[in-house]
C-alpha positions as CSV (number, residue, x, y, z in Angstrom):
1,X,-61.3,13.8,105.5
2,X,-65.2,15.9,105.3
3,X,-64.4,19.1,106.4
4,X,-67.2,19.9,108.7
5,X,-70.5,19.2,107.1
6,X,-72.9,21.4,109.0
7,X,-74.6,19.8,111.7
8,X,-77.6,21.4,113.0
9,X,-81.4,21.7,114.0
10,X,-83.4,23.7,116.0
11,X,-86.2,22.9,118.5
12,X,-88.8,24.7,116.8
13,X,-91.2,27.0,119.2
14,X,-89.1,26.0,122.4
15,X,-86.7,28.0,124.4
16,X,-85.7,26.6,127.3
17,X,-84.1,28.4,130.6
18,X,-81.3,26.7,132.4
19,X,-80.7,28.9,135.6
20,X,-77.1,29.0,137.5
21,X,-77.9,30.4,140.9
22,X,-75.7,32.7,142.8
23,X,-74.6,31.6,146.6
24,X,-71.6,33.4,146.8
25,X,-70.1,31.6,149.8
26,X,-72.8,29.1,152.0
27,X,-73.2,31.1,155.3
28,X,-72.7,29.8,158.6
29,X,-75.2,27.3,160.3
30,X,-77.9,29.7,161.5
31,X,-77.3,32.7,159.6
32,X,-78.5,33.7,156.6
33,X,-76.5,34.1,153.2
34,X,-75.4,37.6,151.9
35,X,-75.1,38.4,148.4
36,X,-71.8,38.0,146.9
37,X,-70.2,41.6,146.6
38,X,-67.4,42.8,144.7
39,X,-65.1,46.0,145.1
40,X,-66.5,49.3,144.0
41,X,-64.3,52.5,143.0
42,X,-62.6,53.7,146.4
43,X,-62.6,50.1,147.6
44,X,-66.5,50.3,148.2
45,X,-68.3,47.0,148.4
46,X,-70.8,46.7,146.4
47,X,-73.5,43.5,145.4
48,X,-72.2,41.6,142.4
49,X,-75.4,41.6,139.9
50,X,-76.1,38.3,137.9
51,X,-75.4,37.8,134.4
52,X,-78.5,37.5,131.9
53,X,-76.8,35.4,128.8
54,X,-79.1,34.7,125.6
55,X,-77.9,31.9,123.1
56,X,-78.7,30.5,120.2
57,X,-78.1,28.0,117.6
58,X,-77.6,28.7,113.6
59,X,-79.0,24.6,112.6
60,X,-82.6,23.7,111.6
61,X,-82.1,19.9,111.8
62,X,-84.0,18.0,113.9
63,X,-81.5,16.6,116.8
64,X,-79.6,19.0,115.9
65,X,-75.6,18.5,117.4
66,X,-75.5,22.5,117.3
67,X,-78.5,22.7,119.7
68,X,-77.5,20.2,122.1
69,X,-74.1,22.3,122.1
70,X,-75.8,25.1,123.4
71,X,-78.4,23.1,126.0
72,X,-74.9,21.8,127.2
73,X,-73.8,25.1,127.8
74,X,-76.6,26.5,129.5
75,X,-76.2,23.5,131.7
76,X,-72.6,24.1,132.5
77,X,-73.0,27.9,133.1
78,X,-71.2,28.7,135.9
79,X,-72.7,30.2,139.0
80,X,-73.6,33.6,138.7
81,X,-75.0,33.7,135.2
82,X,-78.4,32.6,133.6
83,X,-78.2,31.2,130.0
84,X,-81.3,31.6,127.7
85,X,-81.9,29.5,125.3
86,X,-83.6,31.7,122.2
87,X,-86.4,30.4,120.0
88,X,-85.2,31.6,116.7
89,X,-88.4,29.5,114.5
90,X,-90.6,31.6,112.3
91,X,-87.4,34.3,112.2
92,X,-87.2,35.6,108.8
93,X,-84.5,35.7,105.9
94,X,-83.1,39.3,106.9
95,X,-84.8,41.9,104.1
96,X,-84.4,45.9,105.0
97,X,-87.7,46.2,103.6
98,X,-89.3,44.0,106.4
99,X,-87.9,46.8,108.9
100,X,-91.0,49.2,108.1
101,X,-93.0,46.7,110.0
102,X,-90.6,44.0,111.9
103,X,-92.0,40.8,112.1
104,X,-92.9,39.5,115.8
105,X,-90.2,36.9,115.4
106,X,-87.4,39.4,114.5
107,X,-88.5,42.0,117.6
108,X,-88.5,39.0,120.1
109,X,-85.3,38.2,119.0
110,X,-84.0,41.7,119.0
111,X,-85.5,42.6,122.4
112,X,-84.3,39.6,124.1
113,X,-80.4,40.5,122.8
114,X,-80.9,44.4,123.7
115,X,-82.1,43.5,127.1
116,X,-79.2,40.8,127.4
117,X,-75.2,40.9,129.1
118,X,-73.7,38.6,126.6
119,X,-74.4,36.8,123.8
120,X,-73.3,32.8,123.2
121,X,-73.5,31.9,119.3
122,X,-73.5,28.2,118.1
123,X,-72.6,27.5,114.8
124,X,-72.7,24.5,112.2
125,X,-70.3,24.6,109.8
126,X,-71.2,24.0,106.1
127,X,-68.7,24.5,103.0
128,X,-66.0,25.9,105.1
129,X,-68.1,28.6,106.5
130,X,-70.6,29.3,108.9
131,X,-74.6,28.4,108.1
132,X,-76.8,30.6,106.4
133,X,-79.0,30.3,109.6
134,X,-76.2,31.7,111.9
135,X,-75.2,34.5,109.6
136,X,-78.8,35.7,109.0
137,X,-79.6,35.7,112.7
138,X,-76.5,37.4,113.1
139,X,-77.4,40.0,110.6
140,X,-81.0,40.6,112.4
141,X,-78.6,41.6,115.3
142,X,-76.7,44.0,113.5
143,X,-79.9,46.3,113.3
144,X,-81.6,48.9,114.0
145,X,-79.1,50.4,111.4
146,X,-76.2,52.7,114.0
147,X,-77.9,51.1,116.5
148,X,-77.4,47.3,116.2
149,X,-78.7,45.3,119.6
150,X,-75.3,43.1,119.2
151,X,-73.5,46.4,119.1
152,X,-71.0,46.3,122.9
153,X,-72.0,43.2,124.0
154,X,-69.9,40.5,125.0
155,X,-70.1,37.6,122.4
156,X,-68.9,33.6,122.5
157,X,-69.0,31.3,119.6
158,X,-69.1,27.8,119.9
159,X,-69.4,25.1,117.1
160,X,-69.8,21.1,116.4
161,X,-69.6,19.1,113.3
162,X,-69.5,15.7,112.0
163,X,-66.1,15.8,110.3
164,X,-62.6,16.6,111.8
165,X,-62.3,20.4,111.8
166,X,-64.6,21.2,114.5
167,X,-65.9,24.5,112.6
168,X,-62.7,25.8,112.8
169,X,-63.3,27.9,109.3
170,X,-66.7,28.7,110.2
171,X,-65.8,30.2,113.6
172,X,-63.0,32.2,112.0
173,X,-65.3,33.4,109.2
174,X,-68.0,34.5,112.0
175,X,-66.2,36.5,114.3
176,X,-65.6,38.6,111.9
177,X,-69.3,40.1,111.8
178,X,-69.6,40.9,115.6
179,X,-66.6,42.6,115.8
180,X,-67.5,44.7,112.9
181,X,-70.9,45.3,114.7
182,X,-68.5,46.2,118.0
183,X,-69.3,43.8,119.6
184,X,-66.5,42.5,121.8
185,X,-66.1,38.4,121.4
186,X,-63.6,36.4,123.8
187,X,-61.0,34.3,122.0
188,X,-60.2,32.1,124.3
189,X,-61.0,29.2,125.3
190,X,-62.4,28.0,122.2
191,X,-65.0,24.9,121.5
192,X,-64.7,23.6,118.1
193,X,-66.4,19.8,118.6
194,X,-65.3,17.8,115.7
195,X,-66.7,14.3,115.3
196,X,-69.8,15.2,117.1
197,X,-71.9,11.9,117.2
198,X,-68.8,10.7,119.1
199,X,-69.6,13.2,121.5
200,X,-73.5,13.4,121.8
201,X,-75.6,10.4,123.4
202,X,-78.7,9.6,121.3
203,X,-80.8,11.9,123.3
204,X,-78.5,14.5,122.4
205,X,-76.7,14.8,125.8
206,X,-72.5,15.9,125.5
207,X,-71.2,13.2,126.9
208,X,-67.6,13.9,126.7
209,X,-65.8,14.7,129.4
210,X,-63.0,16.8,127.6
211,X,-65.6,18.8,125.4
212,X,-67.5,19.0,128.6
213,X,-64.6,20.7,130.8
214,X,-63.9,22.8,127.3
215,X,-67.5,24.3,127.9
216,X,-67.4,24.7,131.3
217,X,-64.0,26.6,131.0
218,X,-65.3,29.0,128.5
219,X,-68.2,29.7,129.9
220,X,-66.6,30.5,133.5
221,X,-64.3,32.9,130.5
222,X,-67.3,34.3,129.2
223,X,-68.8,35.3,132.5
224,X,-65.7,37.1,133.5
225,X,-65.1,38.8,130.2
226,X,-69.4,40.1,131.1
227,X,-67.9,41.1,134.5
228,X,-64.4,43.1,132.3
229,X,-66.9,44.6,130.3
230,X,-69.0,45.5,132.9
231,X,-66.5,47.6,134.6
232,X,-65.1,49.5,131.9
233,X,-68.9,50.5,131.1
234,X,-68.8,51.9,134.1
């Protein structure tokens, strides 16, 4: 049995935007939609906002199973939120000292977490942890020091491998960063994708159904955790 030898690659330069529109309810023939609205203290209605999610991927391989993980679940994000996919090339090894003057790479990736509802995380798994890549990004988000931009925000983890253990470990290991951070992660449901070229088509498309509905359902989690969150900020 491999335990989960890390799986991973990212699309170097791209970030690609895959947009969930909001109709809360089709209006009637002739009239025009109203945006979907939610209760408000004192049972006032107010509009329900959309959800901004960024993501991104801890692989560098090229076709990577970890990337087309996360494309899949921008594709499958329910109505109502927008997933971002993050371009995380040209981000640095994480060095205190490169904090006098962050590097462009590191204040893009920083800015577009600050400015985001939730965060998804994708992770390889290699040597029964998570990948080098994941936890340095990961630790970029754990500054400004008492000010991290991960710090309150809602967090998913996802995962795929070639062996049998799905990044089980690797997950496990992970999750214990963001919550140190204080950042709040759902737990359930989880995607752990063992036996990933199984899953993928050659051009890198999930193709199985039951991984598929597993994303879908987590996602649909993830956007209502956002909304739970949301309401206790307020």
């Amino acid at each position: 049995m491999t335990h989960g030898a890390g799986i991973e690659g990212a699309a170097a330069g791209t970030a690609e935007t895959v947009e969930s529109t909001t109709a809360a309810g089709t209006a009637a023939a002739g009239q025009r939609s109203r945006p979907e609205t939610r209760r408000g203290p004192q049972g006032r209605r107010r509009p329900k906002k959309g959800v901004r999610v960024v993501g991104f991927a801890g692989g560098l391989r090229s076709g990577s199973f970890n990337q087309a993980l996360l494309r899949a679940a921008a594709e499958e994000a329910p109505d109502g939120m927008v997933l971002e996919v993050l371009d995380i090339s040209g981000v640095p090894l994480f060095n205190v000292d490169l904090e006098a003057q962050v590097p462009e790479p590191v204040a893009r990736f920083q800015e577009a977490i600050a400015s985001a509802d939730g965060v998804l995380i994708v992770t390889p798994e290699y040597n029964a942890g998570p990948a080098g890549v994941t936890k340095n990004l990961v630790d970029w988000a754990s500054r400004p020091s008492r000010a991290a931009v991960l710090a309150r925000k809602p967090v998913a983890i996802m995962g795929a491998t070639r062996g049998n253990w799905g990044t089980v470990r690797a997950q496990a290991q992970l999750r214990q960063t963001p919550s140190f951070i204080g950042a709040y992660d759902v737990k359930k449901p989880e995607v752990m994708v063992p036996q990933a070229p199984a899953r993928f088509d050659e051009a890198g498309r999930l193709i199985d159904e039951a991984t598929l509905a597993r994303v879908r359902d987590t996602m649909a989690a993830f956007l209502d955790w956002i909304h739970r969150e949301r309401r206790e900020d307020t």
